[in-house]
C-alpha positions as a printed NumPy array, in Angstrom:
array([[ -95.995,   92.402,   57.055],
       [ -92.47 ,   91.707,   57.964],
       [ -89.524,   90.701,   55.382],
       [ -89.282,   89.996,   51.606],
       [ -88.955,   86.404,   49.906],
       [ -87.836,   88.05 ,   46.728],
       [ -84.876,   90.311,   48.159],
       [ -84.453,   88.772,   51.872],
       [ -85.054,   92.558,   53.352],
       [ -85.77 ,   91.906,   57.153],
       [ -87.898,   94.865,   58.274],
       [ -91.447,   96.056,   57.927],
       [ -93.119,   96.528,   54.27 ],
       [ -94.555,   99.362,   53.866],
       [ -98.394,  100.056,   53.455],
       [ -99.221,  100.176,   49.647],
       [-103.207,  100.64 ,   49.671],
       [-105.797,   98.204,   48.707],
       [-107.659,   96.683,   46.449],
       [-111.545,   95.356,   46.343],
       [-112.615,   91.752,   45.667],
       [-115.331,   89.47 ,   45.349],
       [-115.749,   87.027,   47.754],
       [-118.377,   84.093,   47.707],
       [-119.353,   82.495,   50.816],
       [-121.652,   79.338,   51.537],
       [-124.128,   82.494,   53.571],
       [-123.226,   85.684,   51.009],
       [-121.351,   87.549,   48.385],
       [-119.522,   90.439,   49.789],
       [-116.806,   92.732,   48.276],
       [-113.597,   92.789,   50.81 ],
       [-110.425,   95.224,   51.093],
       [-107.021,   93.612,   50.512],
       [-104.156,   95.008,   52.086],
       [-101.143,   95.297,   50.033],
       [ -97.857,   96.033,   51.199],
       [ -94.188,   97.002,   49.355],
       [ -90.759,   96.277,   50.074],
       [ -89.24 ,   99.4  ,   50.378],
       [ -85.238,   97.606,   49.188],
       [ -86.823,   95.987,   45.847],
       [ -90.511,   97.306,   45.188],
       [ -91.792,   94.095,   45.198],
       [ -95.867,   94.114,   46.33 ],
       [ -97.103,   91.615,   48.23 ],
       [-101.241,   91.187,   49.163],
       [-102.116,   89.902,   52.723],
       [-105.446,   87.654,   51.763],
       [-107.163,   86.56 ,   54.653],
       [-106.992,   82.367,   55.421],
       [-110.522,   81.909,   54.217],
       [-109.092,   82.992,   50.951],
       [-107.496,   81.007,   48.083],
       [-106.005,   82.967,   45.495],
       [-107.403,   83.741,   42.452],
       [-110.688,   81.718,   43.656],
       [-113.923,   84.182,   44.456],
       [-115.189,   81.327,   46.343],
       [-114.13 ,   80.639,   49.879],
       [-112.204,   77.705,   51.255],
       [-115.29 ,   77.118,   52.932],
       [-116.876,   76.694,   49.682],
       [-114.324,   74.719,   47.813],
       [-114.337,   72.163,   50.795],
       [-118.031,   72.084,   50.8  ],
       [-118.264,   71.119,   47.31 ],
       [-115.55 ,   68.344,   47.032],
       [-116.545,   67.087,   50.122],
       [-119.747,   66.682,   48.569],
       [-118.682,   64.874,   45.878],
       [-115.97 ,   62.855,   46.923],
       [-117.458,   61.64 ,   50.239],
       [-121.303,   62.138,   49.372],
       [-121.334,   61.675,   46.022],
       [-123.226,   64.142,   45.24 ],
       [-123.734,   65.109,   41.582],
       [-122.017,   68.317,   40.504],
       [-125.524,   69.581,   39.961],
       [-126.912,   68.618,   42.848],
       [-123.612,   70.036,   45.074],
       [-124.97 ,   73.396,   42.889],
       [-128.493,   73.615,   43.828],
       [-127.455,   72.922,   47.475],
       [-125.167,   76.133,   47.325],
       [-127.804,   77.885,   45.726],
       [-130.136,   77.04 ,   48.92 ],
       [-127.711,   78.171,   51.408],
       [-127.026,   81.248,   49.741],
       [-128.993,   82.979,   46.928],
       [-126.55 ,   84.381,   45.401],
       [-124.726,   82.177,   44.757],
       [-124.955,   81.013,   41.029],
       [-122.292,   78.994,   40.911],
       [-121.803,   77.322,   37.392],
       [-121.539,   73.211,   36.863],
       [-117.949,   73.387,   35.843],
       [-116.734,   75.181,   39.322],
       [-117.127,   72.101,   41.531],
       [-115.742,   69.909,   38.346],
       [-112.695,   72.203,   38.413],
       [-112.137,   72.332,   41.91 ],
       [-112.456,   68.376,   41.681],
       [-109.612,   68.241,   39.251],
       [-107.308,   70.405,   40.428],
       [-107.583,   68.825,   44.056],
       [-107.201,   65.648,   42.443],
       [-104.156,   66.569,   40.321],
       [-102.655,   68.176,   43.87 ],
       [-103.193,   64.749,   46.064],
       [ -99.516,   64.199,   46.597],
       [ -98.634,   67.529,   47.856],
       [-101.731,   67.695,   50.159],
       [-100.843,   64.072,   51.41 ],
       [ -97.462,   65.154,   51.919],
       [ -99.013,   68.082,   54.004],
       [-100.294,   65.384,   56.188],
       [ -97.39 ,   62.977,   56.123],
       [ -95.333,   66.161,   57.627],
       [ -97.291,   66.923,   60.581],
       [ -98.636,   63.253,   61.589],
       [ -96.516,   60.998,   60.129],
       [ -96.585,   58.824,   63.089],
       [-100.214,   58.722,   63.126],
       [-101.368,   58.978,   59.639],
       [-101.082,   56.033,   56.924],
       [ -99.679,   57.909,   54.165],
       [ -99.818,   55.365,   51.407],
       [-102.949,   56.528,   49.581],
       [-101.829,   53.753,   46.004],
       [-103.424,   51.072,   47.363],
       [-106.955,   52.909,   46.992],
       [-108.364,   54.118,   44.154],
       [-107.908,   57.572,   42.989],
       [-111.763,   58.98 ,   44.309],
       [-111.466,   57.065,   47.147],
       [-107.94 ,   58.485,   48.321],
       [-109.64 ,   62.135,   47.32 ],
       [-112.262,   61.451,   49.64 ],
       [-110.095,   60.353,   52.359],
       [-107.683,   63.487,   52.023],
       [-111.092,   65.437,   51.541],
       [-112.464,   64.085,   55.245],
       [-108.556,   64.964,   56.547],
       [-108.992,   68.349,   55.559],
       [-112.306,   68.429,   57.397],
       [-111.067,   67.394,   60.389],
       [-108.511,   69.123,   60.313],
       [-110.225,   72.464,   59.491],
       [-112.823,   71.969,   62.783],
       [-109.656,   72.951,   65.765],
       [-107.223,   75.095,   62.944],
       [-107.09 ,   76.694,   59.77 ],
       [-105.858,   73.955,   56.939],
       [-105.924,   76.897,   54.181],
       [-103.141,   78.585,   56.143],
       [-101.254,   75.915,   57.506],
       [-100.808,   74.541,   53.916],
       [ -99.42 ,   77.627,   52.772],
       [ -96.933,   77.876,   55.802],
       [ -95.878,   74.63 ,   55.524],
       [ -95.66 ,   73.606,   51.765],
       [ -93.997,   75.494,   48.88 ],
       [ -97.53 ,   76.992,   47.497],
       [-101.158,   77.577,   47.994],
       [-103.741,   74.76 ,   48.493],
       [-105.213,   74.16 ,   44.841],
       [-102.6  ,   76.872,   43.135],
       [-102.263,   76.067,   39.516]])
């Protein structure tokens, strides 16, 4: 990793070990290595989390999308967005109130993520999501996101280009 937001140091951090987390995927649960790094002016830590990654979330992007896409576009129960994780991967045993809390918090975030999208299409994208209703401009964003995630990497373009992490708190 190269320079520090906290101090401005421009130069390399330095190595700083690693820590192991739980990761959730729609195919598997696997325990990864996260590299963490130090500035070597202020001692500030940073981690580098790979962009399938949200912090703080053991689930994957991949499974966060899956299950408000689910319910926002499909309109699929909770439960039922549940029992289809459970199918794709066994274990899995995701509880009722994950997809219900990854519903809230991406609905409490829809101005930020439309601003995402206002920033790098504005010529192309209709950004005024108040004249639908609040599930309806989720599931629009939602099916954005989609597309967008099939030629790049939304999870890390977000954090790039806005001033936190898709879904932080």
């Amino acid at each position: 990793m190269y320079g520090c937001s906290a101090c401005g140091y421009e130069g390399m951090l330095h190595s700083h070990g690693h820590y192991k987390r739980n990761v959730i995927t729609l195919h598997g649960h696997f325990i990864i290595k996260i590299q963490r790094f130090k500035c070597p002016s202020c001692g500030k830590t940073y981690s580098l989390l790979p962009c399938f990654l949200i912090p703080y979330f053991i689930y994957t992007f991949d499974v966060v999308i899956f299950c408000l896409y689910s319910m926002l576009v499909l309109k699929k129960t909770a439960m039922n967005v549940c029992c289809i994780l459970h199918e794709y991967n066994k274990q899995c045993f995701i509880s009722i109130e994950s997809p219900f809390f990854f519903k809230k918090r991406f609905l409490s975030k829809l101005n930020i993520i439309n601003s995402f999208f206002v920033n790098i299409d504005s010529y192309h994208y209709d950004s005024d999501l108040s004249r639908f209703p609040i599930n309806e401009a989720a599931a629009l964003l939602i099916s954005k996101i989609q597309d967008y995630n099939s030629s790049k990497s939304f999870n890390y373009d977000f954090y790039k280009a806005m001033p936190e992490y898709f879904l932080s708190a």
